[in-house]
C-alpha angles and dihedrals in degrees: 000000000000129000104251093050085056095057112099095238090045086118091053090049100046089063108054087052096062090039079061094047084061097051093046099055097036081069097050087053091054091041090049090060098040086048098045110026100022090044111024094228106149113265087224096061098039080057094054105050090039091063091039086056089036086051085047094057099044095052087100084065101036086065092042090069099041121232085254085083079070090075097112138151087203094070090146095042100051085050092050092050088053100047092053087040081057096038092050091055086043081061105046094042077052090056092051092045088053099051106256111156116253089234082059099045095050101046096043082049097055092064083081087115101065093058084050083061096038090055102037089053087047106037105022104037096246114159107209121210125240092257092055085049092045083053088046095060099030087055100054080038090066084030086058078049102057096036086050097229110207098015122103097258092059101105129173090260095059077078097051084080081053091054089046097049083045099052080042087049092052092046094057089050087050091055093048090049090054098031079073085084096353113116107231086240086052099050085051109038087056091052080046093054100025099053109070097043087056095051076053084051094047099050091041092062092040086057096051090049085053088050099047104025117088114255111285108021092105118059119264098260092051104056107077091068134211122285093171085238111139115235114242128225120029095346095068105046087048078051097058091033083057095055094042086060098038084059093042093058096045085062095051092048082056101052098041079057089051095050103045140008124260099260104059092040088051093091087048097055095047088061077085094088098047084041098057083036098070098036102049079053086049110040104015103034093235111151115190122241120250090257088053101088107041088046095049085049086049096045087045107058099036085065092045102051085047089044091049091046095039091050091042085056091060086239092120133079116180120219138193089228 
């Protein structure tokens, strides 16, 4: 038990971290835009500079837990976790860069638990029950919803949000297969240290397909590669303000973990769509479509009701990764 979770008010604090979790986060998804689509600035490269700032600033935590927590008999799969955990964040800073509304990112992202499900039935020999597969389908019925599946404004990038919750899904199986002998600290400080060499990775093979495949087979915004130069002006000062938030929500996520358990910050967390909602209407003047909102409450509820049976079974471990 930490510190923090054995305090009286620990409730209380939990959730205003992850209140600020939601804030946080809420910023980096209206920066990301502003970077990628408003700028033009490669959303490669905006991905990996975020997460070399973001490191930066969790060095501080990195030490605390010592590089001894590194002593592990799961090297690959710790490096497979991180690079789906990367890729997934590729694909969602993709989805910004090719225009894709804030209200559609968030909610598309959110149906990350039914791959959970998908991957721990498959992978881990969980048998879910009737009521989790009833979730499940209510829950890509409200994401059909929200991408608007079959209208005009449905495009090919309204799934890239769907390829980032399912890399995200993957990581979290992942996690549950090596929580079974991985120490909490281990599972983290390798996300910490991981994350930010794979975004590299990434960027460096998107750079070698620019450079072999045939002009436009890859999509516009992704043509011009990724030479891990920082943009100057605007740009880079929106760049560094972007992994100092990033951090900073990271250690909130951490904290809000530490305070209280997942289920009953579960609620908290899920402000984020409203949240991003409202902002990207705000700041950015995107206003969500009709089917929006049926298919968010659907969506919505569907993750919440997994999350809260999955965590009432003991099968989840939350993280700050």
């Amino acid at each position: 038990m930490s510190q923090i979770s054995s305090t009286p008010n620990a409730p209380v604090l939990g959730a205003l971290f992850m209140l600020g979790a939601g804030i946080t986060f809420a910023i980096t998804n209206l920066l990301t835009p502003t970077i990628t689509y408003g700028m033009g600035v490669p959303s490669t490269a905006v991905v990996f500079w975020q997460y070399v700032i973001a490191t930066v600033f969790a060095l501080p935590l990195i030490f605390r837990i010592g590089l001894g927590a590194l002593k592990t008999r799961h090297p690959i799969w710790h490096e497979a976790r991180a690079f789906l955990s990367s890729l997934g964040v590729q694909f969602f800073a993709f989805g910004f860069a090719s225009g894709v509304p804030v209200w559609q990112m968030v909610a598309l992202s959110m149906t990350g638990p039914f791959f959970i499900l998908a991957g721990a039935t498959l992978f881990l020999g969980e048998r879910p029950s009737a009521q989790r597969i009833g979730a499940t389908i209510v829950g890509f019925i409200g994401a059909l919803m929200v991408a608007q599946l079959g209208t005009e404004q449905f495009t090919l990038a309204s799934l890239l949000p769907v390829l980032a919750a399912a890399c995200w899904g993957t990581v979290s199986v992942i996690t549950k297969y090596l929580s079974r002998d991985e120490a909490p600290e281990s599972l983290t400080l390798y996300m910490l240290v991981l994350i930010t060499p794979n975004h590299f990775l990434i960027g460096l093979v998107l750079g070698i397909a620019v450079a072999v495949l045939p002009a436009g087979v890859l999509p516009a915004s992704l043509a011009t590669g990724f030479d891990f130069v920082l943009p100057g002006g605007d740009a880079l000062w929106l760049i560094l303000l972007l992994g100092a938030i990033t951090a900073a929500a990271q250690y909130c996520i951490s904290l809000a973990y530490k305070a209280a358990d997942a289920t009953y910050l579960q609620p908290f967390d899920d402000l984020k769509l409203p949240l991003n909602t409202l902002l990207g209407w705000i700041v950015l003047a995107q206003v969500p479509a009709i089917w929006f909102w049926p298919g968010a409450l659907l969506i919505l509820l569907a993750s919440s009701y997994i999350l809260w049976s999955e965590t009432d079974r003991g099968k989840t471990r939350p993280l700050a990764a």
